[in-house]
KEBASE-907025 format. One line per 2 residues: for each residue x, y, z of C-alpha. Coordinates in pm, 1 decimal, padded with zeros to 6 digits. Example, Ala and Ser with C-alpha at 12.3 -4.5 7.8 and 13.67 -1.06 7.14 Angstrom:
# residues 2
01230.0,-00450.0,00780.0; 01367.0,-00106.0,00714.0 .
This chain:
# residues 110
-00546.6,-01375.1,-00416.0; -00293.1,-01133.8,-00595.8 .
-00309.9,-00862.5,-00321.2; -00647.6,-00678.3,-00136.4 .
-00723.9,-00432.0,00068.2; -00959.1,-00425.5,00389.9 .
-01305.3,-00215.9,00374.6; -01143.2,00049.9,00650.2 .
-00851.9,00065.2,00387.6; -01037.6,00132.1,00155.5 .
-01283.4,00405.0,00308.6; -00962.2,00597.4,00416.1 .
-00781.1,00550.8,00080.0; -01100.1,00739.1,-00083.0 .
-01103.3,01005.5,00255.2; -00764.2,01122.1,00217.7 .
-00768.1,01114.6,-00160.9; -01115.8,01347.6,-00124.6 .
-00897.0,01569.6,00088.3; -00608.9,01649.5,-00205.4 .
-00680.6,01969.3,-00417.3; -00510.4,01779.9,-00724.0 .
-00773.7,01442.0,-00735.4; -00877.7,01312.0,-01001.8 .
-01089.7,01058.8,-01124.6; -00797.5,00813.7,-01140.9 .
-00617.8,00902.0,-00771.5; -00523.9,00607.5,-00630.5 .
-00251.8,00517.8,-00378.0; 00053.2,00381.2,-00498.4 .
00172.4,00109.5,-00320.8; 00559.5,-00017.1,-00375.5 .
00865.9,-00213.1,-00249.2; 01245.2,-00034.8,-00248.8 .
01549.9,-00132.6,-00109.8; 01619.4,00021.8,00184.5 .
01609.8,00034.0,00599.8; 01746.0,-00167.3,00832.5 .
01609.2,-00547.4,00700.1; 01671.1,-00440.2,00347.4 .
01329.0,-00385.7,00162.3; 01063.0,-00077.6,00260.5 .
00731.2,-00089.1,00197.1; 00645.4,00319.9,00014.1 .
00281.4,00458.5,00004.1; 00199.5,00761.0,-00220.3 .
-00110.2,00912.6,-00356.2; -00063.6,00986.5,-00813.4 .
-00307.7,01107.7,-01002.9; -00307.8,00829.5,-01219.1 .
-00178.4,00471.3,-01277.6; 00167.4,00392.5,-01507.7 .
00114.7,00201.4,-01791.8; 00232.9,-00108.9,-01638.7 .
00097.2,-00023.9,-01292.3; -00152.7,-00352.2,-01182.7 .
-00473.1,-00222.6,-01021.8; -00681.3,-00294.5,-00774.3 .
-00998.6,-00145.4,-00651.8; -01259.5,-00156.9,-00353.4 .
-01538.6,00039.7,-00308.9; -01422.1,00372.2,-00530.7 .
-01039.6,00297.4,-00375.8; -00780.4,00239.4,-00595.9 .
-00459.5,00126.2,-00537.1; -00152.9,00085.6,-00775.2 .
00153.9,-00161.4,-00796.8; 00436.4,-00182.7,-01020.9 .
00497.3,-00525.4,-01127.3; 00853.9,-00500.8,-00927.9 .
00667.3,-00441.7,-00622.0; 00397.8,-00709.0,-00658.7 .
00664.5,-01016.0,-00686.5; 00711.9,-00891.6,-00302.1 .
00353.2,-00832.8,-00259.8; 00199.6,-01144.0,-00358.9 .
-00060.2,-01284.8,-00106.2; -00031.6,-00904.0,00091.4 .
-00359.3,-00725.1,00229.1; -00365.3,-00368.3,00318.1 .
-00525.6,-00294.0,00611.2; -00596.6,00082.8,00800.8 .
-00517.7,00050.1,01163.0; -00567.2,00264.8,01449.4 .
-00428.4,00200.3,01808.9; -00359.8,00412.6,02092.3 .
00007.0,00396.6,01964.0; -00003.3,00445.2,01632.2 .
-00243.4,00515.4,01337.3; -00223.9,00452.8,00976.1 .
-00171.5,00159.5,00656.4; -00053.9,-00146.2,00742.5 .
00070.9,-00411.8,00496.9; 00004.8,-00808.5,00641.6 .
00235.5,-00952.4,00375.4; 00262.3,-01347.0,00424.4 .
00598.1,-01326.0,00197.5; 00826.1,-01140.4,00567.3 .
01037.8,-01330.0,00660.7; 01193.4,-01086.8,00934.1 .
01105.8,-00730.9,00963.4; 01267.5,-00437.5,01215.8 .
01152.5,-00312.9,01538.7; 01028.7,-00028.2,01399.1 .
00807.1,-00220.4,01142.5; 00868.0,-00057.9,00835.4 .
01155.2,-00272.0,00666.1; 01161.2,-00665.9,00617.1 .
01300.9,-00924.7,00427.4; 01177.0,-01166.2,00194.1 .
């Protein structure tokens, strides 16, 4: 397994895609790696209108999600999941490749 994404992932990718004026056929959310906060690397999610030309996708039930091949080296093995907790609410990576991450929980290292 390259990288997947949980059904409730999926059903919210294709909810809040719905919600954006500019959708397309082709919306997806991109999913990447850059350097960055306090362990080093930082996950980024962002909705495009359409995959790059050497974007990797994958796809659940009408969701579509994008990686660049940078960001898969550090995504190999990763599932997305949507979570919702009385603390907090939104994507969360489970990426078997963290070594260490912050308190906070959006930067790691490999």
């Amino acid at each position: 397994m390259i990288f997947s994404l949980s059904d409730k992932a999926a059903s919210k990718i294709v909810e809040l895609s719905r919600a954006r004026p500019e959708t397309t056929e082709k919306t997806g959310l991109r999913v990447g790696i850059r350097g960055g906060g306090c362990s080093g690397l930082a996950y980024v999610f962002e909705f495009c209108d359409e995959p790059r030309e050497t974007d990797k996708t994958f796809e659940l039930q009408g969701a579509r999600v994008y990686i660049d091949p940078k960001s898969l080296v550090f995504l190999q093995g990763t599932r997305l999941d949507y979570v919702e907790t009385l603390m907090a609410r939104g994507f969360k990576l489970e990426n078997p490749q963290v070594k260490q991450s912050c308190g906070c929980g959006t930067s790691f290292t490999v």
